[in-house]
BAGUGU-976514 format. One record per residue: residue in three letters; y, z, x of N, C-alpha, C in turn; residue number from 1. Coordinates in nm, 4 decimals, decimal comma. Each point is the difference from the previous one (the first is absolute). Example, Ala and Ser with C-alpha at 12.3 -4.5 7.8 and 13.67 -1.06 7.14 Angstrom:
REM residues 2
+-----+----------+----------+----------+----------+----------+----------+----------+----------+----------+-----+
: res :       ny :       nz :       nx :      cay :      caz :      cax :       cy :       cz :       cx :   n :
+-----+----------+----------+----------+----------+----------+----------+----------+----------+----------+-----+
: ALA :  -0,5690 :   0,7800 :   1,3190 :   0,1190 :   0,0000 :  -0,0890 :   0,1200 :   0,0000 :   0,0900 :   1 :
: SER :   0,1050 :  -0,0720 :  -0,0350 :   0,1190 :   0,0060 :   0,0820 :   0,1090 :   0,0730 :  -0,0770 :   2 :
+-----+----------+----------+----------+----------+----------+----------+----------+----------+----------+-----+
END
This chain:
REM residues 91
+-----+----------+----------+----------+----------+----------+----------+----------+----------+----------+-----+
: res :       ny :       nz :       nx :      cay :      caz :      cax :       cy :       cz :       cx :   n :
+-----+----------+----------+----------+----------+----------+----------+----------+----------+----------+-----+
: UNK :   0,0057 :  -1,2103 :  -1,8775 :  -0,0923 :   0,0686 :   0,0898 :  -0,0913 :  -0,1024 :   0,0655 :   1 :
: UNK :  -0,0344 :   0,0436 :   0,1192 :  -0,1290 :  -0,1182 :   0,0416 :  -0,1052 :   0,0804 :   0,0250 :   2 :
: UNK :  -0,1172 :  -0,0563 :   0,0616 :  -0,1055 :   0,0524 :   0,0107 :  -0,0612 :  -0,0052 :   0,1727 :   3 :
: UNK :   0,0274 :   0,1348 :   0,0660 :  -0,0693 :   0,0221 :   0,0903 :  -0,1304 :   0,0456 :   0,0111 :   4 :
: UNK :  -0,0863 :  -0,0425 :   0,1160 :  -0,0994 :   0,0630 :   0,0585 :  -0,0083 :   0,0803 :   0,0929 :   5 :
: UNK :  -0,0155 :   0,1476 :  -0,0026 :   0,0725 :   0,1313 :   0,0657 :  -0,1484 :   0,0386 :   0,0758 :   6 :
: UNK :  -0,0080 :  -0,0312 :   0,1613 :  -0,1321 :   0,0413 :  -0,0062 :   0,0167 :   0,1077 :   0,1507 :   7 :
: UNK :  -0,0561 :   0,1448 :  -0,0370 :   0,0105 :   0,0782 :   0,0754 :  -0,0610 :  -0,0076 :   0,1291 :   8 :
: UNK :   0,0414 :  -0,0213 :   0,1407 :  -0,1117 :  -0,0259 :   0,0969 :   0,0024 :   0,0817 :   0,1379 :   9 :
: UNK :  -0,0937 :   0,0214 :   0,0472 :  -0,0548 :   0,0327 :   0,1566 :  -0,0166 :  -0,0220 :   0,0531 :  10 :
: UNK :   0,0910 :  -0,0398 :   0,0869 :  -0,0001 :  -0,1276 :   0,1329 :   0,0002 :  -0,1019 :  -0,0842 :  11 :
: UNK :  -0,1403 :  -0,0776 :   0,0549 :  -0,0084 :  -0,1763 :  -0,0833 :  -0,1000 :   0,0555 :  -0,1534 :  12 :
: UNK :  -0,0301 :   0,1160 :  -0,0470 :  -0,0991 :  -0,0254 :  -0,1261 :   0,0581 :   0,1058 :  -0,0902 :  13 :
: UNK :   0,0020 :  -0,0960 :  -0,1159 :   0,0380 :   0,0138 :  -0,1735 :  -0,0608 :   0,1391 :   0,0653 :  14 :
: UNK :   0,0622 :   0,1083 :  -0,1081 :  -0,1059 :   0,1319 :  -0,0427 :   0,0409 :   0,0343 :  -0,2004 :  15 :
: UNK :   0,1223 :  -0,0977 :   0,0096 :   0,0059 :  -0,0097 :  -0,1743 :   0,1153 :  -0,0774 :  -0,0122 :  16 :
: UNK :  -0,0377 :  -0,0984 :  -0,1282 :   0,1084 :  -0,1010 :  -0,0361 :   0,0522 :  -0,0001 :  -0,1406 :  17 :
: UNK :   0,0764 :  -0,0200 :  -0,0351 :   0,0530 :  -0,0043 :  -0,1608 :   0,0793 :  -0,1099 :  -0,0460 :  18 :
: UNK :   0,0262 :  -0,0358 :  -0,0972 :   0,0925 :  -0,1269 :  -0,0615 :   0,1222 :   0,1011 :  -0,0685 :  19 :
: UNK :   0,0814 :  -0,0114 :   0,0458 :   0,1570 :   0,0013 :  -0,0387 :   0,0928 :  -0,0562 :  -0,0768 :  20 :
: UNK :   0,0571 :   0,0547 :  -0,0652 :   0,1438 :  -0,1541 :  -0,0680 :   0,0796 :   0,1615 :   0,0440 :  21 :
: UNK :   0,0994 :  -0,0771 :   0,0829 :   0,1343 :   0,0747 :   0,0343 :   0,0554 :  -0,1019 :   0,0006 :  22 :
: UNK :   0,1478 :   0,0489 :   0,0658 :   0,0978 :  -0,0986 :  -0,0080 :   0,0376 :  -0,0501 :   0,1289 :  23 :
: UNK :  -0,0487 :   0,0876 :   0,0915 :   0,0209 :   0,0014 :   0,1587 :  -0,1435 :   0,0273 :   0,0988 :  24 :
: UNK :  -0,0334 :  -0,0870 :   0,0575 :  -0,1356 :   0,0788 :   0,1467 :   0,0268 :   0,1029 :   0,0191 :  25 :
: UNK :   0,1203 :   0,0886 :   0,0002 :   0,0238 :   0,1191 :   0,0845 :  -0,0577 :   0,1387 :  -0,1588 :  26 :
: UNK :   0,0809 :  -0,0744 :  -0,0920 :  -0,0111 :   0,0445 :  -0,1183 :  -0,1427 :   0,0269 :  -0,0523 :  27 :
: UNK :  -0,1080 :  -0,0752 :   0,0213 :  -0,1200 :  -0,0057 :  -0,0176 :  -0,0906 :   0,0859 :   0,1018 :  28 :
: UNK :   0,0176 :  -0,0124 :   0,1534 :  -0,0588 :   0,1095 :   0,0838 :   0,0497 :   0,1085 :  -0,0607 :  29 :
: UNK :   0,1173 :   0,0549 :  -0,0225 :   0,0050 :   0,1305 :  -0,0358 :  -0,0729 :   0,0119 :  -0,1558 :  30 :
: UNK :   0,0429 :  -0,0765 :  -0,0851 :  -0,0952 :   0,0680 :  -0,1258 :  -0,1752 :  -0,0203 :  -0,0102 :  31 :
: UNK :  -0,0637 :  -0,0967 :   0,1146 :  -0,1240 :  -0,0029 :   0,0226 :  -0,0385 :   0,1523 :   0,0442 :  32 :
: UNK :   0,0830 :   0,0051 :   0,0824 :  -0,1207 :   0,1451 :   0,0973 :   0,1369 :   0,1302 :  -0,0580 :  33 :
: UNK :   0,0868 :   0,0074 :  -0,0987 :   0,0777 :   0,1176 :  -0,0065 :   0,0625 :   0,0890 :   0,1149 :  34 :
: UNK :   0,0166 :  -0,0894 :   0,1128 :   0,0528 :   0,0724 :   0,0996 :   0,1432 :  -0,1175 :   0,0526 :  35 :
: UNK :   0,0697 :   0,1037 :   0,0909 :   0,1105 :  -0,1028 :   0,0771 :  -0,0736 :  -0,0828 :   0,0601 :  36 :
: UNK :   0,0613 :  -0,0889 :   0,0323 :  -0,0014 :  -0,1072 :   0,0843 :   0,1294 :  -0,0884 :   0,0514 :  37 :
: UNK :  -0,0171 :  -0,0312 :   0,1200 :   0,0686 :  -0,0965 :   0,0717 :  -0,0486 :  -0,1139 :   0,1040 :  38 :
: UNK :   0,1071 :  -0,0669 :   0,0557 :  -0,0560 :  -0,1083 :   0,0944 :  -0,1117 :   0,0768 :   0,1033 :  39 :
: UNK :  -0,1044 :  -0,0655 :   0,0029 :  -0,1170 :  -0,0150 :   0,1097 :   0,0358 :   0,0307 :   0,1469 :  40 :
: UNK :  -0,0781 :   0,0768 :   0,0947 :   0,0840 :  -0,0226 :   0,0939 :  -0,1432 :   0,0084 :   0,1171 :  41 :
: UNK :  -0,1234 :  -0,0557 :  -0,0479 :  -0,1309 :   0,0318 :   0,0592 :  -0,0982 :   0,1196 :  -0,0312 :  42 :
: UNK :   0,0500 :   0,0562 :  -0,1033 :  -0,1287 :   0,1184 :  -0,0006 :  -0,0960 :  -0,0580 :  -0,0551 :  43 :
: UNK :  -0,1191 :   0,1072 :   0,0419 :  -0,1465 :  -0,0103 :  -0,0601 :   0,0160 :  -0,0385 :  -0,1284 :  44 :
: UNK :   0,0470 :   0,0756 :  -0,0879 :   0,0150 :   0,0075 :  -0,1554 :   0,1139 :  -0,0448 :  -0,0236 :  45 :
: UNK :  -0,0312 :  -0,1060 :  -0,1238 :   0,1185 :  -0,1142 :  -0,0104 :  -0,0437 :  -0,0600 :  -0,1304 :  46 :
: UNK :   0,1322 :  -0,0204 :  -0,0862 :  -0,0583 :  -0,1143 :  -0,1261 :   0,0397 :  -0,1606 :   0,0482 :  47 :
: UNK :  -0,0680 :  -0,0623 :  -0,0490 :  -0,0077 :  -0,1377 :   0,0039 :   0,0466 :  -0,0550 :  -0,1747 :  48 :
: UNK :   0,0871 :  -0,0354 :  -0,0066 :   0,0718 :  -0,0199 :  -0,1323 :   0,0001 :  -0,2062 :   0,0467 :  49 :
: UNK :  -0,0512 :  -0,0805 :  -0,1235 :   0,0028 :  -0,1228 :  -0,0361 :   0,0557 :  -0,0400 :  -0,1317 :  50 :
: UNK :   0,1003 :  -0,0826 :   0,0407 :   0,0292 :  -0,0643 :  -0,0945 :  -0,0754 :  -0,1030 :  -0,0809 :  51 :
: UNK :  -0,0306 :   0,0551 :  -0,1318 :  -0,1216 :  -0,1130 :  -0,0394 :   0,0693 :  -0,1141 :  -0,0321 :  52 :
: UNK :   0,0541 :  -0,0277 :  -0,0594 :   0,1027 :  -0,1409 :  -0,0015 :   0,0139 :  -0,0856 :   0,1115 :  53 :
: UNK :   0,0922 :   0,0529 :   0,0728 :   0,0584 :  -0,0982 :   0,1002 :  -0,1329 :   0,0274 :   0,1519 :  54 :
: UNK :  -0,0464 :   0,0641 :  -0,0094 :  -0,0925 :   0,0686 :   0,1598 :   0,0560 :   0,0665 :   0,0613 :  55 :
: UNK :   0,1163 :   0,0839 :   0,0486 :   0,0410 :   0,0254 :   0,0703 :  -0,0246 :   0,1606 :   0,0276 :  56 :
: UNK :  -0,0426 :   0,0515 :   0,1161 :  -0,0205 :   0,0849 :  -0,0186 :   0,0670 :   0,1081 :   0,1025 :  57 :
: UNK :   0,0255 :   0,1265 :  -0,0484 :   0,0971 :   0,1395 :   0,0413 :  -0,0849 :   0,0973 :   0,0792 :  58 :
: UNK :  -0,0057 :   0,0632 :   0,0909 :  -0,0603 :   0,0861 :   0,0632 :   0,0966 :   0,1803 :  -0,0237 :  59 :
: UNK :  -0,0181 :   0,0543 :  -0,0386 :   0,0994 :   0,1514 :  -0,0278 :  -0,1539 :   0,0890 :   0,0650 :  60 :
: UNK :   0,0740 :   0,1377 :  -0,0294 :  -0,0757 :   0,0876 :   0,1040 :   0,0328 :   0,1368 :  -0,0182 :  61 :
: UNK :  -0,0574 :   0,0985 :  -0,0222 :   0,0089 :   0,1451 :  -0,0664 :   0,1654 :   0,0677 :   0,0391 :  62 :
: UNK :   0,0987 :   0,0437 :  -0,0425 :   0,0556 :   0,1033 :   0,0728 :  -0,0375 :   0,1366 :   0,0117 :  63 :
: UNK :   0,0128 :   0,0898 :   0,1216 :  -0,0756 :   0,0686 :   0,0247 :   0,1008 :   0,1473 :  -0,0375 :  64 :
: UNK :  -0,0601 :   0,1156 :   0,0148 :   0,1102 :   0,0961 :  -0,0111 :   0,1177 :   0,0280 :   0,0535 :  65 :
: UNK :  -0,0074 :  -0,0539 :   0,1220 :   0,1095 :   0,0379 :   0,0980 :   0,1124 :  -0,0812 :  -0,0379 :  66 :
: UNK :  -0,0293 :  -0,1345 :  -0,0949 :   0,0749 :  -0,1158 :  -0,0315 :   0,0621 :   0,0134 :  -0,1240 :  67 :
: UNK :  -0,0863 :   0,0667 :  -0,0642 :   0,0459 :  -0,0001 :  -0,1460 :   0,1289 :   0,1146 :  -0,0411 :  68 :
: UNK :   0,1187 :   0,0342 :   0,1222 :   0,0526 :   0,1304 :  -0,0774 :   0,1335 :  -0,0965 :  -0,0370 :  69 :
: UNK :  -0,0101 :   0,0725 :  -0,1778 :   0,1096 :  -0,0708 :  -0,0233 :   0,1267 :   0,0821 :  -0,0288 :  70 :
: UNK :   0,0030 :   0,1218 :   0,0667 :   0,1364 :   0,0606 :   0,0141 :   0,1266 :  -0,0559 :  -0,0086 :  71 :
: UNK :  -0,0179 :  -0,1244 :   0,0736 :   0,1505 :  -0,0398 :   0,0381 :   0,0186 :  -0,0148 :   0,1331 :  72 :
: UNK :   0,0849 :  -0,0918 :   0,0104 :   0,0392 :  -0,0379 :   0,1909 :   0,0022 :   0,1334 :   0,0589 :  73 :
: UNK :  -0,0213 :  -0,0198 :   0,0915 :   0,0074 :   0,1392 :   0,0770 :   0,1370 :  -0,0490 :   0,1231 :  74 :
: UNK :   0,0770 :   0,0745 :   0,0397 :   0,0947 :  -0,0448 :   0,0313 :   0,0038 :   0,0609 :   0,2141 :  75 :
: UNK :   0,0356 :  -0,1421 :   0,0715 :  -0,0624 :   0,0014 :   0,1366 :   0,1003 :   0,0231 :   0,0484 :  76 :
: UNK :  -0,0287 :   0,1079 :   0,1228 :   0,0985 :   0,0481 :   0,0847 :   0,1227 :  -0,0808 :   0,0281 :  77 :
: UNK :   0,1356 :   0,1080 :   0,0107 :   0,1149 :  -0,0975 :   0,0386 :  -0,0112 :  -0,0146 :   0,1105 :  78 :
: UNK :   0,0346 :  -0,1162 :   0,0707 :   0,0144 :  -0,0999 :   0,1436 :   0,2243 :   0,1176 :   0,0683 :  79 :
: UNK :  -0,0775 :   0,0514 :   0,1397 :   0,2127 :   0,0045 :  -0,0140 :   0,0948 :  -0,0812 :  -0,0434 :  80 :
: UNK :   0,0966 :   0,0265 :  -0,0414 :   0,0880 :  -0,1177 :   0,0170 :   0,0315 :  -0,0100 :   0,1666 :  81 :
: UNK :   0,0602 :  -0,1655 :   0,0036 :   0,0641 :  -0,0031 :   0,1244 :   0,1368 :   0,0772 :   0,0790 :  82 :
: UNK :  -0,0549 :   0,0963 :   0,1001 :   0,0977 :   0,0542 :   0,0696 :  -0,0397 :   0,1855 :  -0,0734 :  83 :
: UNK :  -0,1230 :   0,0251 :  -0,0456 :   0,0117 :   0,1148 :  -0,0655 :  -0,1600 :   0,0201 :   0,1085 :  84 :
: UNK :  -0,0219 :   0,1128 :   0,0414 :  -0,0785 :   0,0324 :   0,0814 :  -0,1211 :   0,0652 :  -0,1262 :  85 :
: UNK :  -0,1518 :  -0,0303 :   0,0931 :  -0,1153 :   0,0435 :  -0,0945 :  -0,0078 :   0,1319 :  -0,0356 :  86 :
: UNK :   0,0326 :   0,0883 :   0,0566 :   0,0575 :   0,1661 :  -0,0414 :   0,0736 :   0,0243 :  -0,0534 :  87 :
: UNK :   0,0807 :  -0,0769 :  -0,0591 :   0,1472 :   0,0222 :  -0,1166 :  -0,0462 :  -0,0456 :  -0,0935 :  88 :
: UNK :  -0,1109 :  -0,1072 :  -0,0469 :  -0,0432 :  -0,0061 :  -0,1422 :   0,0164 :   0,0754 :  -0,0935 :  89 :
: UNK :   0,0396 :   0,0074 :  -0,0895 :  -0,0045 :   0,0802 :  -0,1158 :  -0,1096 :  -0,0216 :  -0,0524 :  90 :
: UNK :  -0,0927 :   0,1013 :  -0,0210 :  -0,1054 :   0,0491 :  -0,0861 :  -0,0357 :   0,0140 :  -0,1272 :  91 :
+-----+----------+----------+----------+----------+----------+----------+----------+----------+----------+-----+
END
């Protein structure tokens, strides 16, 4: 295990930080704050995960409801085949 520094933030300021031993940055945002998480992609609300060892540090970022369904692939319209007209699709 190593030891991260998991620190919850708003824009540029801490609003809470914790010390970690996970085995992974990604692994540690999620058991810091008990929620999903994934790669960062600019929101307001964002963890800042450091590697205390080496320095290196991970940016991840809440998933939100709309993100989180884990049903299963959802499966995307068929394309025609070639030479089969868009009204003959089978349904």
């Amino acid at each position: 295990m190593q030891t991260f520094l998991v620190e919850q933030m708003e824009g540029d300021d801490v609003i809470a930080a914790r010390i970690i031993n996970a085995p992974s940055p990604f692994r540690a945002a999620a058991m810091s704050t008990d929620r999903q998480v994934t790669l960062r992609t600019w929101e307001k609300d964002w963890i800042r995960v450091t590697d205390e060892n080496r320095g290196h540090i991970f940016a991840y970022c809440f998933v939100s409801a709309e993100d989180s369904d884990t049903s299963g692939p959802t499966k995307a319209p068929s394309k025609p085949r070639k030479g089969q007209k868009a009204d003959q699709r089978a349904g």
